[in-house]
C-alpha positions as a Markdown table, in Angstrom:
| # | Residue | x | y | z |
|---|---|---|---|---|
| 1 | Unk | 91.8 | 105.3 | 85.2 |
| 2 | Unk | 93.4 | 102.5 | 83.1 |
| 3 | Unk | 94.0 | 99.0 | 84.0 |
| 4 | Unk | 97.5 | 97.5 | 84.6 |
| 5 | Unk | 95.7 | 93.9 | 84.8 |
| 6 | Unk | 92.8 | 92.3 | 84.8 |
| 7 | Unk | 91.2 | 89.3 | 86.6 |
| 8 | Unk | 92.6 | 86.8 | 84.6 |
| 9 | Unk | 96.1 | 87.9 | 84.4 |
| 10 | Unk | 95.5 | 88.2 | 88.5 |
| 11 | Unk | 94.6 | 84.1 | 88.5 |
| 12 | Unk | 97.4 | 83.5 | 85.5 |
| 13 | Unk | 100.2 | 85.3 | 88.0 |
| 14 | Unk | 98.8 | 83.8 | 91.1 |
| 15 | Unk | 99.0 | 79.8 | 89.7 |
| 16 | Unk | 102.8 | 80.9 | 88.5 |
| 17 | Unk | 104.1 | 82.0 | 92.2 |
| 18 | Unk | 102.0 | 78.9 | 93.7 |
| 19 | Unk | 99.2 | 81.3 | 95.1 |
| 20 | Unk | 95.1 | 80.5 | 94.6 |
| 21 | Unk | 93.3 | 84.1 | 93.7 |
| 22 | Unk | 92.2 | 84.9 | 97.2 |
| 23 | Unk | 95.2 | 84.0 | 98.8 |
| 24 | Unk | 96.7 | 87.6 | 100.4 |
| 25 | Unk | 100.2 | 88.3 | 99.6 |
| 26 | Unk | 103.1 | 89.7 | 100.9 |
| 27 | Unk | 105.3 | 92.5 | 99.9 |
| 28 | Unk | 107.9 | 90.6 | 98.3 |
| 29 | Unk | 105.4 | 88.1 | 96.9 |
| 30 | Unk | 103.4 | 91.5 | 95.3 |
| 31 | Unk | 107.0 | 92.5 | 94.1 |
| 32 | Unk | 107.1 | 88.9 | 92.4 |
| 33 | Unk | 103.6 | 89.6 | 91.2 |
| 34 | Unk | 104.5 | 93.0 | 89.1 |
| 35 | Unk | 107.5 | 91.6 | 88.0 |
| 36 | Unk | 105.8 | 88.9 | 86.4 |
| 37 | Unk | 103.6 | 91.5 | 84.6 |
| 38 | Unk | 105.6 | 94.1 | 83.5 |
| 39 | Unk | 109.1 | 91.3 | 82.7 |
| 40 | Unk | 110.6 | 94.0 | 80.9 |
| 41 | Unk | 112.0 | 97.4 | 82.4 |
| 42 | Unk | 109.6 | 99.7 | 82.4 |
| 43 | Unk | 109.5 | 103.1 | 80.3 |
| 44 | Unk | 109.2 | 106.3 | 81.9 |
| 45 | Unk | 105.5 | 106.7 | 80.9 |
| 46 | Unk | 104.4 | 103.5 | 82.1 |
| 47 | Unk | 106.1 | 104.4 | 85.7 |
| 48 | Unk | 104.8 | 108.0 | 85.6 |
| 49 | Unk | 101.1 | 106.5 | 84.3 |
| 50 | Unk | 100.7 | 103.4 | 87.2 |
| 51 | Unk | 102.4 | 106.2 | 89.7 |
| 52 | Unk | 99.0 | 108.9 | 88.7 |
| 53 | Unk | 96.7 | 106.0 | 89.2 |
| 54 | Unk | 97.9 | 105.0 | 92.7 |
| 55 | Unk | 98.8 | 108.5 | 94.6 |
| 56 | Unk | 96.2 | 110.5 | 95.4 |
| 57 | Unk | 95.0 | 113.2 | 93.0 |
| 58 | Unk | 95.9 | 116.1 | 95.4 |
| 59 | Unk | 99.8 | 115.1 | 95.8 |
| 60 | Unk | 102.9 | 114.4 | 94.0 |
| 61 | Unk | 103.9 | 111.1 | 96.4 |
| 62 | Unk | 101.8 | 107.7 | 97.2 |
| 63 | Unk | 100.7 | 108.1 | 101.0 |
| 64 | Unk | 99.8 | 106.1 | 103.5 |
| 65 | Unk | 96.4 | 106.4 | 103.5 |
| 66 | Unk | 97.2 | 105.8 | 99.4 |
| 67 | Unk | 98.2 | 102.5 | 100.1 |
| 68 | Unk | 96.1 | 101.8 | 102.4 |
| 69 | Unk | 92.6 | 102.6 | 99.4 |
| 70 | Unk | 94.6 | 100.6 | 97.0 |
| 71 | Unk | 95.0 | 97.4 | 99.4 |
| 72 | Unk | 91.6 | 97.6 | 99.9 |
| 73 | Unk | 90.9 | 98.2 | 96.5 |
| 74 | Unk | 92.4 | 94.8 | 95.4 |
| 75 | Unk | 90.6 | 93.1 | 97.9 |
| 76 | Unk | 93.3 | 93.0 | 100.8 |
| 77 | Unk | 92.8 | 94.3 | 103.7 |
| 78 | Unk | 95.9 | 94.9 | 105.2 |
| 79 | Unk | 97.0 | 96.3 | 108.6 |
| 80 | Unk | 98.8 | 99.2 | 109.4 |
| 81 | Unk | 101.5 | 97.5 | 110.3 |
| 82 | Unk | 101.7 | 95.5 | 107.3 |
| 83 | Unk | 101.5 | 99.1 | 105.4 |
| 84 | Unk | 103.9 | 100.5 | 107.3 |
| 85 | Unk | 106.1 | 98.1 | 106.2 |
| 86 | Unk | 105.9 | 98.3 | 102.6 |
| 87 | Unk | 106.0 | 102.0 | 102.8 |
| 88 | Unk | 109.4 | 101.5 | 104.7 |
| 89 | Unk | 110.4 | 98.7 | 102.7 |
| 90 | Unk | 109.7 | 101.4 | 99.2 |
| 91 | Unk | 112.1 | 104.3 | 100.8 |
| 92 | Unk | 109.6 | 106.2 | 102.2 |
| 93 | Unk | 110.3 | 109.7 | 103.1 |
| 94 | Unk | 111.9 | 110.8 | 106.6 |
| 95 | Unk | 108.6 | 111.2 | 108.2 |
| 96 | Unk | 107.6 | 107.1 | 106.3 |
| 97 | Unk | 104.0 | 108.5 | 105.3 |
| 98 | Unk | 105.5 | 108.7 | 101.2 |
| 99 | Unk | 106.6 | 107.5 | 98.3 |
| 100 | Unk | 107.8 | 109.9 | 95.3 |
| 101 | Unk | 108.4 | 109.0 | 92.0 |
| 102 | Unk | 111.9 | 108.1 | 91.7 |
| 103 | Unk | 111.5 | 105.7 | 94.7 |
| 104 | Unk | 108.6 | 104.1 | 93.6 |
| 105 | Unk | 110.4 | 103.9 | 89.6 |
| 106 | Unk | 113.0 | 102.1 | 92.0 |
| 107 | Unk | 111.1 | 99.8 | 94.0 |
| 108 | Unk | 108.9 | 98.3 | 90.5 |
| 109 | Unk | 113.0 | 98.4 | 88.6 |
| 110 | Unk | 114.3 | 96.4 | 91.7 |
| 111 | Unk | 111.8 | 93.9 | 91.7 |
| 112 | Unk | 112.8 | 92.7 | 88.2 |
């Protein structure tokens, strides 16, 4: 698994949107976040490779329960409300448990 950032990009993004390191965020302050990061529109391999790293490695979508090891993974313990909302918020499918690949290329292009 690669690294899309590290812990000083992570305090370096925080300071710019006003935010101290542990602070939590919200979805549109996370979209703020990887926008920061990855300023320029991102090439299909870069989408494809930060799309492998965050679905699980059983499945062609990012699920639920996806979403809900990566919050926990960065240290934010979200609820599943809070989940549920970004999942909706992404264009989850009809049933809202995931994300495919063209909406989550969408979702990291519309943040920009």
């Amino acid at each position: 698994m690669f690294n899309l950032i590290d812990t000083e990009d992570v305090r370096g993004i925080f300071a710019a949107i006003g935010k101290d390191a542990g602070d939590s965020v919200n979805l549109e302050e996370f979209k703020k976040i990887m926008s920061i990061k990855m300023n320029q529109s991102l090439g299909g391999s870069e989408v494809d490779r930060a799309f492998v790293m965050l679905k699980g490695a059983s499945r062609d979508v990012i699920s639920f329960e996806d979403l809900r090891r990566i919050s926990k993974e960065i240290g934010e313990d979200l609820g599943d409300e809070e989940l549920k909302q970004m999942m909706e918020a992404a264009g989850a499918n009809a049933n809202g448990d995931a994300i495919d690949l063209k909406k989550f290329t969408a979702v990291l292009n519309s943040s920009q």
